[in-house]
VOGU-3710 file (C-alpha; in Angstrom, 3 decimals, decimal comma):
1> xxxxxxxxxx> 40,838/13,416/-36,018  38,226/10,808/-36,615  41,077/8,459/-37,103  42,623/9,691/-33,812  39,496/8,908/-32,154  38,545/5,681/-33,522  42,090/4,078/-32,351  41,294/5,493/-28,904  38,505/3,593/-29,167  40,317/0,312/-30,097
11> xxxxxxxxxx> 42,621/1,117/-27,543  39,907/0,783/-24,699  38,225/-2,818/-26,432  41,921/-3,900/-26,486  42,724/-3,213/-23,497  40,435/-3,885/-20,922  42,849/-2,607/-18,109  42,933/0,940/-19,832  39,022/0,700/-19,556  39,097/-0,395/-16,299
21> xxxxxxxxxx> 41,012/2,335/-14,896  38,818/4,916/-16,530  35,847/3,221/-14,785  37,471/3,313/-11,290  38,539/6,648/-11,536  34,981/7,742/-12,778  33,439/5,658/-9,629  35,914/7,572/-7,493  35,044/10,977/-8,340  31,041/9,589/-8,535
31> xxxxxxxxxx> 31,545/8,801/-5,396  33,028/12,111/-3,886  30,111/14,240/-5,129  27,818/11,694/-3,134  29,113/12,374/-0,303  28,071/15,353/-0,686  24,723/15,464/-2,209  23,905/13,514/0,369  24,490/15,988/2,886  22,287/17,568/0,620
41> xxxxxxxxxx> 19,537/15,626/0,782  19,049/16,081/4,883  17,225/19,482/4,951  14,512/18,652/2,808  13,707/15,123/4,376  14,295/16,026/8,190  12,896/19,503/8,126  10,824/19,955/4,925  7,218/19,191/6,375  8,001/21,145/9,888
51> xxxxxxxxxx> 9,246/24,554/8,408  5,679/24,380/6,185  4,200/23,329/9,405  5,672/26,154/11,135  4,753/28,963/8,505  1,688/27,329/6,975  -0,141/26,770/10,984  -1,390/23,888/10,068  -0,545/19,466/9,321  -2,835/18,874/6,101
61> xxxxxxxxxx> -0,234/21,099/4,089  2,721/19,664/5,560  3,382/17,542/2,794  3,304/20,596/0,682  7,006/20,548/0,662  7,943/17,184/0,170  5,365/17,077/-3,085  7,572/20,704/-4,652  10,709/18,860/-4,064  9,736/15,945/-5,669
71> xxxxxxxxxx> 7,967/17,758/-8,302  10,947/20,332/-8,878  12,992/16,935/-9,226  10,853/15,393/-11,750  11,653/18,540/-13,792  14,941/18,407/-12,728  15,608/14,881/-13,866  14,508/15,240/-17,829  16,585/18,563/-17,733  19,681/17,390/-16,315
81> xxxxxxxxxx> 19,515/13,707/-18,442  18,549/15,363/-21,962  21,959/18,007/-20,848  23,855/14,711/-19,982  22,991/12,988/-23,183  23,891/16,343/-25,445  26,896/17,645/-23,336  28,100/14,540/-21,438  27,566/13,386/-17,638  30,193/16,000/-16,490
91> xxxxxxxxxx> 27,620/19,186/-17,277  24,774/17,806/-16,814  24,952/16,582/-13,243  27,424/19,557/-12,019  24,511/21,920/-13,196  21,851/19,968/-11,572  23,732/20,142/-7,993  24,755/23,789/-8,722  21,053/24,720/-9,466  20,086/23,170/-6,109
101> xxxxxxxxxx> 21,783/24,794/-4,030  21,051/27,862/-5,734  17,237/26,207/-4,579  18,381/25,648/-0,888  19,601/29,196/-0,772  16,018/30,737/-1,603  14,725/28,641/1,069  16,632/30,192/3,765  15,507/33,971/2,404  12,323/32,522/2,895
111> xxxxxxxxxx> 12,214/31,595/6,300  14,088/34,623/7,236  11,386/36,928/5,515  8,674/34,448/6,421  7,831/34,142/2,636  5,670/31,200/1,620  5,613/32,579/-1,860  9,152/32,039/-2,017  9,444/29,114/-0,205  7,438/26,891/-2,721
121> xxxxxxxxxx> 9,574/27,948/-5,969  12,790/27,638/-4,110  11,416/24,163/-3,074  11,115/23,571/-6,333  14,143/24,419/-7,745  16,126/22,596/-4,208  14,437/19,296/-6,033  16,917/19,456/-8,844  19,961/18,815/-5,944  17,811/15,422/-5,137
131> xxxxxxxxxx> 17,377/14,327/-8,902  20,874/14,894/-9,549  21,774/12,962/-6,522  19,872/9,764/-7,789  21,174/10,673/-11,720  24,276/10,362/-10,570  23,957/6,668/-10,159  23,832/6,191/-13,973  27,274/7,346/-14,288  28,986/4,890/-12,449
141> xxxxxxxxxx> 27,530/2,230/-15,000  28,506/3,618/-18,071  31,575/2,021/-18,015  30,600/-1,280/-16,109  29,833/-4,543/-17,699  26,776/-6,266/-17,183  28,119/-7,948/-14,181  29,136/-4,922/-12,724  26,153/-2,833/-12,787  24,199/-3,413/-9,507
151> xxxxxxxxxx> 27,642/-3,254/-7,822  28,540/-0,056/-9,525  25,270/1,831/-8,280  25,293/-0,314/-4,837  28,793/1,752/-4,326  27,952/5,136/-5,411  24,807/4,804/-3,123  27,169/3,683/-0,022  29,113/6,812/-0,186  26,010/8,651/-0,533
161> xxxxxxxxxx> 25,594/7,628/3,330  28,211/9,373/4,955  26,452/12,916/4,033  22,870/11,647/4,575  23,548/9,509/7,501  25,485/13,116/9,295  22,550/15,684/7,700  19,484/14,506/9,314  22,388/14,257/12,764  23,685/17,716/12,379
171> xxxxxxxxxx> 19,711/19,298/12,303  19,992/20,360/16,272  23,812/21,592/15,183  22,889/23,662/12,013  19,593/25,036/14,007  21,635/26,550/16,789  24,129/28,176/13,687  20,997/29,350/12,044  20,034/30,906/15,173  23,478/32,181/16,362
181> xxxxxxxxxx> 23,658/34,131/12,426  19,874/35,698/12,292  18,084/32,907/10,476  15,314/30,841/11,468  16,769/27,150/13,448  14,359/25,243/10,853  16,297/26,813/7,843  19,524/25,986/9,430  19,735/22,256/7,466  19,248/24,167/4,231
191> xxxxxxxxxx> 22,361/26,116/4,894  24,244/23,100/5,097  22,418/21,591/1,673  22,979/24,734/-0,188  26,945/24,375/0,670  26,788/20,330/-0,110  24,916/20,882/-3,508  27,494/23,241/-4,835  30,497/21,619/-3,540  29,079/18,179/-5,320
201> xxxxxxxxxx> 28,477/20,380/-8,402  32,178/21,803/-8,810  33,351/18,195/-7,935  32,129/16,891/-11,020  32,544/19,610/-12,924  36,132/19,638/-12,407  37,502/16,239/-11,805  34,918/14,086/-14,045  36,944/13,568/-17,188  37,033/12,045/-19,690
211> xxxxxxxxxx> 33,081/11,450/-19,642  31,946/8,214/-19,136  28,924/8,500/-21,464  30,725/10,099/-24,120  33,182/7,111/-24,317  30,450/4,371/-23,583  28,930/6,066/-26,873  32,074/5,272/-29,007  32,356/2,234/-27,802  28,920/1,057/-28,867
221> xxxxxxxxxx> 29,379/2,741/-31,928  32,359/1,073/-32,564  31,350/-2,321/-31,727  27,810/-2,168/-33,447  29,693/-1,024/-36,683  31,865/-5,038/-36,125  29,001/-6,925/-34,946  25,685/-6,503/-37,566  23,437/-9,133/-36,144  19,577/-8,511/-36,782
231> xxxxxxxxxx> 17,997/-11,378/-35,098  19,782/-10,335/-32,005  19,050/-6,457/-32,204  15,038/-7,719/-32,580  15,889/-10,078/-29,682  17,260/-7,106/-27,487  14,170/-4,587/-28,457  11,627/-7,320/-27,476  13,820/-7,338/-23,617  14,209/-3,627/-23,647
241> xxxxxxxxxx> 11,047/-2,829/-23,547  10,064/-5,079/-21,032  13,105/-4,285/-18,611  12,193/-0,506/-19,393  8,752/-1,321/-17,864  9,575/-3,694/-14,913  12,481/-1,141/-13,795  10,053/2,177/-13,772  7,313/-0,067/-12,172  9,388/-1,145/-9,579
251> xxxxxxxxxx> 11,379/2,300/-8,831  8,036/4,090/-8,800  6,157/1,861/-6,373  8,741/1,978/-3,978  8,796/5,894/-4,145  5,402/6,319/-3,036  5,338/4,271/-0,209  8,473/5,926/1,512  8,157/8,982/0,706  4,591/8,791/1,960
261> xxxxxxxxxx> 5,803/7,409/5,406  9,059/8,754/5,446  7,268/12,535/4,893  4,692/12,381/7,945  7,126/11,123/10,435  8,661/14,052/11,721  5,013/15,251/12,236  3,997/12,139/13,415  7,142/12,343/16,392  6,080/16,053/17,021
271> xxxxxxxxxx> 2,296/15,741/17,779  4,051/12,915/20,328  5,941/14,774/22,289  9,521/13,941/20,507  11,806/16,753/19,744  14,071/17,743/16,759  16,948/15,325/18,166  14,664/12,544/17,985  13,328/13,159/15,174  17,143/13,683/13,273
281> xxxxxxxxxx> 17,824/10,124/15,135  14,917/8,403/13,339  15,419/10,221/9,893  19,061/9,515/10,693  18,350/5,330/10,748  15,994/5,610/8,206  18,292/7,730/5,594  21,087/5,362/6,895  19,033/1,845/5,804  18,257/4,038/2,915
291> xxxxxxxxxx> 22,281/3,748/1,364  23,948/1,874/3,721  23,259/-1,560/2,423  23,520/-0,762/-0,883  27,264/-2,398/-1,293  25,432/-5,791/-0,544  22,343/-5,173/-2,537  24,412/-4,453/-5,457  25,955/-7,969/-5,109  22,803/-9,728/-4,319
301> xxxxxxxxxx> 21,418/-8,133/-7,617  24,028/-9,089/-9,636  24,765/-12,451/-8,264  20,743/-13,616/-7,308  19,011/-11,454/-9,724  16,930/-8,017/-10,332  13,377/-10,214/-10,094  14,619/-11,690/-6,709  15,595/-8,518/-4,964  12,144/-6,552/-6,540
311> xxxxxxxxxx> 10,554/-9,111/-5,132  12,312/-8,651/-1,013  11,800/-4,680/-1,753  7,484/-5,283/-1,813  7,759/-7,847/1,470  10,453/-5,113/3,285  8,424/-2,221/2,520  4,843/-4,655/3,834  6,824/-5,039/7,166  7,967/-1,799/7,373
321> xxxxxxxxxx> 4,327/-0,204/6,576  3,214/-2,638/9,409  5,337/-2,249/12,072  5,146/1,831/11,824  1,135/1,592/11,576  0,895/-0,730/15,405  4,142/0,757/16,856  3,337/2,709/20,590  3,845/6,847/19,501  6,142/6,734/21,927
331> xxxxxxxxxx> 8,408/3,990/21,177  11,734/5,465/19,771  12,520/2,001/18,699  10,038/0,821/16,982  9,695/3,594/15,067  13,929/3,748/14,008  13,207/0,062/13,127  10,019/0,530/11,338  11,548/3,506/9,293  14,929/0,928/8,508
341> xxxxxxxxxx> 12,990/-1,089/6,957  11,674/1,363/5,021  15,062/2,503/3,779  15,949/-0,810/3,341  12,917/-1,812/1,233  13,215/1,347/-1,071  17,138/0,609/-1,259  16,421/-2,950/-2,643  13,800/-1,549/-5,291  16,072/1,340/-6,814
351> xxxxxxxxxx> 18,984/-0,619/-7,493  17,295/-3,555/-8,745  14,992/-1,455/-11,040  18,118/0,861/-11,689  19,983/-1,983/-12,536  16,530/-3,197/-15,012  17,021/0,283/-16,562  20,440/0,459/-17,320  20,142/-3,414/-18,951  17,807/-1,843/-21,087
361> xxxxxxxxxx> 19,365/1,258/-22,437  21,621/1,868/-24,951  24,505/4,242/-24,810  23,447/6,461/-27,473  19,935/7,703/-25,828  20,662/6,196/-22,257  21,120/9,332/-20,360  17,636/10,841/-21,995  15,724/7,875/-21,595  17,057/7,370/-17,553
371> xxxxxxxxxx> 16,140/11,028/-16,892  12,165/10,480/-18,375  12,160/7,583/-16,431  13,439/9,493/-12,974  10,980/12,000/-13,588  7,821/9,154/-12,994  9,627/8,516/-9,975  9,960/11,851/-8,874  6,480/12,162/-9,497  4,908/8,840/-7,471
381> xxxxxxxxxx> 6,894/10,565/-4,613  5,016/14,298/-5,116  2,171/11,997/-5,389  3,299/10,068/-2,135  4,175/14,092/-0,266  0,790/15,352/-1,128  -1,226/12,287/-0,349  0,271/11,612/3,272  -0,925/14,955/4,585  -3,980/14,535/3,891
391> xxxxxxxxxx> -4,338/10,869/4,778  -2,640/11,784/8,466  -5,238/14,625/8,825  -8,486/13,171/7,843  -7,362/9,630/9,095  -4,384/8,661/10,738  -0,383/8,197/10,719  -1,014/4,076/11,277  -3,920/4,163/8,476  -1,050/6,005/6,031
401> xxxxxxxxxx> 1,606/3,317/7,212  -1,010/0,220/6,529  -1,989/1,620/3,429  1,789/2,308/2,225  2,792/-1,228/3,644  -0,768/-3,011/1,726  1,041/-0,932/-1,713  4,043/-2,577/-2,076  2,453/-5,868/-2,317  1,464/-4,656/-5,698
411> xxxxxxxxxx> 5,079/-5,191/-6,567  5,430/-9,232/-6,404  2,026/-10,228/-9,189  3,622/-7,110/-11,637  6,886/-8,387/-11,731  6,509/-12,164/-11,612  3,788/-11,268/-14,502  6,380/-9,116/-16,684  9,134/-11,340/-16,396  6,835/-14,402/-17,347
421> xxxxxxxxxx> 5,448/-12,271/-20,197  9,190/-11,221/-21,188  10,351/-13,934/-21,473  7,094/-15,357/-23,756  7,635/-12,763/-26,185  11,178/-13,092/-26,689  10,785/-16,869/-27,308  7,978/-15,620/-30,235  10,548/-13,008/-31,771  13,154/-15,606/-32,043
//
């Protein structure tokens, strides 16, 4: 068997176009469940802060909801990457979606029942759907050289559009369902997320074989066991380490600023007089800008370089923090182009930090150590949720966006610094 196994191996280092055809098919089927998660992903953004809004009576709580999901996906995402490391990608992400649906589901019986006590654990457990979604970036790179990388997540992000480009759209749509069964119009989106979720979940549970981890294992295995070099494995630590750090700092400060702006919006549109159509239309954009470009990024990180695009995702997210703190309330505009840059500033940080993480990572704990990274991120956006409220009650929605857009600046001194220092240390080690 072990023989069996280790000339399958071979097979795959011999044969690059045996490898390669594994890889597409595992982006294809990637890819599918995307579309759907991101479907997923529209209740919780679009509707989140206005259903605790609605049952709560008051703003300073509203970003109540956006902190559980982020918080339930910070549990979520060391769950479902220490599952995917043990069992494979296959398990680990299918249960993640499953369980978020499951998440979406209690949601609904809350608003029917007008439960807050239920709403806040099934808020938490709906976070697992939105780790999963962002986990299942990783498992388009398994397979993928380092060339390949920022393409590979650019593309699994791009399909991830079509859902969360129509959720935030279909928010009127799902509210008049909701209505037309018995259930509250704000839980409608959640309907449509608990569906998504699951459908993502028994996509990859069914069609994601063999596992891309599981064979990116063997093949490191297998190659480490022809190639001994200890020079280069001290070499590789001394990067690691840093790329670990420049990856999480970059991923982390991006998630606080939009989910901070992103989070008060549909408040912010509501206190001025816009309804739920105009506020899908914004969240729409801003979701859109959010995955859309990703294809492109991908390429521009893996032609021009992960320091380079870090860099445009701290003077994006400036503009964007800008232009949303002096746009008129009432320009529709403005605001869809202030909240596109958002998307589009947060889009450039995760893949070029993604792409810094999965340089950094080897197969055999890669899945572990991406899911404890995903969970800081998850928790700079509860951070972000929680924070937003409060600073659009006791100050203002423009103070929030200045203050989100002055954040991001932090990102150009930290990674000019790290890769500077990086690149020091490695030059010591060798």
């Amino acid at each position: 068997m072990l023989a069996k196994e280790q000339s399958s191996v071979e097979s795959f280092i011999d044969s690059p176009e045996s490898l390669k055809k594994i890889y597409k098919r595992v982006l294809f089927v990637v890819c599918l469940s995307q579309i759907f998660g991101g479907a997923g992903l529209a209740a919780g953004v679009t509707v989140g802060a206005l259903l605790a809004q609605q049952m709560l009576g008051t703003d300073a709580y509203a970003g109540i909801p956006t902190a559980l999901i982020t918080l339930g996906s910070a549990g979520a995402a060391i769950t479902v990457g220490r599952i995917s490391q043990r069992y494979g990608r296959r398990t680990g992400l299918a249960t993640g979606f499953i369980v978020g649906g499951i998440g979406a589901i209690g949601v609904i019986i809350a608003a029917m029942i007008n439960s807050v006590i239920l709403l806040f654990p099934s808020l938490l457990i709906y976070g697992s759907g939105t780790a999963t979604n962002l986990q299942a970036r990783y498992a388009g790179t398994d397979l993928a050289n380092k060339k390949q990388r920022a393409t590979a997540i650019s593309i699994t992000m791009v399909m991830t559009t079509f859902g969360a480009v129509a959720g935030p759209n279909l928010v009127e749509i799902m509210g008049k369902f909701a209505l037309h069964i018995g259930v509250p119009s704000l839980a409608g989106p959640f309907i449509l997320s608990a569906t998504a979720f699951i459908l993502a979940g028994i996509v990859l549970f069914i069609m994601l074989r063999p596992d891309p981890l599981d064979i990116a294992k063997k093949i490191a295995v297998y190659k480490q066991e022809k190639e001994n070099g200890n020079k280069a494995d001290t070499v590789n630590i001394v990067r690691n380490k840093s790329g670990l750090m420049v990856g999480a700092t970059v991923m982390v400060l991006t998630q606080i600023v939009m989910v901070a702006i992103m989070t008060m919006t549909p408040v912010h549109m509501k206190h001025h007089g816009h309804g739920l159509s105009e506020v899908g239309i914004v969240i729409g954009f801003h979701v859109g800008s959010m995955y859309l470009p990703s294809l492109v990024t991908g390429l521009l990180v893996d032609k021009i370089g992960r320091t380079a695009m870090s860099i445009a995702s701290g003077i994006t997210l400036l503009f964007a923090g800008l232009l949303a703190a002096l746009a008129p309330s009432d320009s529709m505009v403005l605001l869809v182009v202030a909240l596109s840059l958002l998307g589009l500033g947060w889009n450039f940080g995760l893949i070029s930090g993604t792409a810094q993480i999965v340089d950094s990572t080897e197969p055999s704990t890669r899945a572990k150590i991406q899911g404890t990274l995903d969970v800081f991120i998850a928790l700079a956006g509860a951070s972000g949720g929680v924070l937003s409220g409060m600073v659009v009650a006791n100050a203002s929605y423009a103070a929030l966006s200045l203050s989100g857009g002055l954040l991001s600046l932090l990102l150009l001194p930290i990674v000019i610094w790290s890769r500077r220092g990086r690149y020091n240390r490695v030059s010591e080690k060798i």
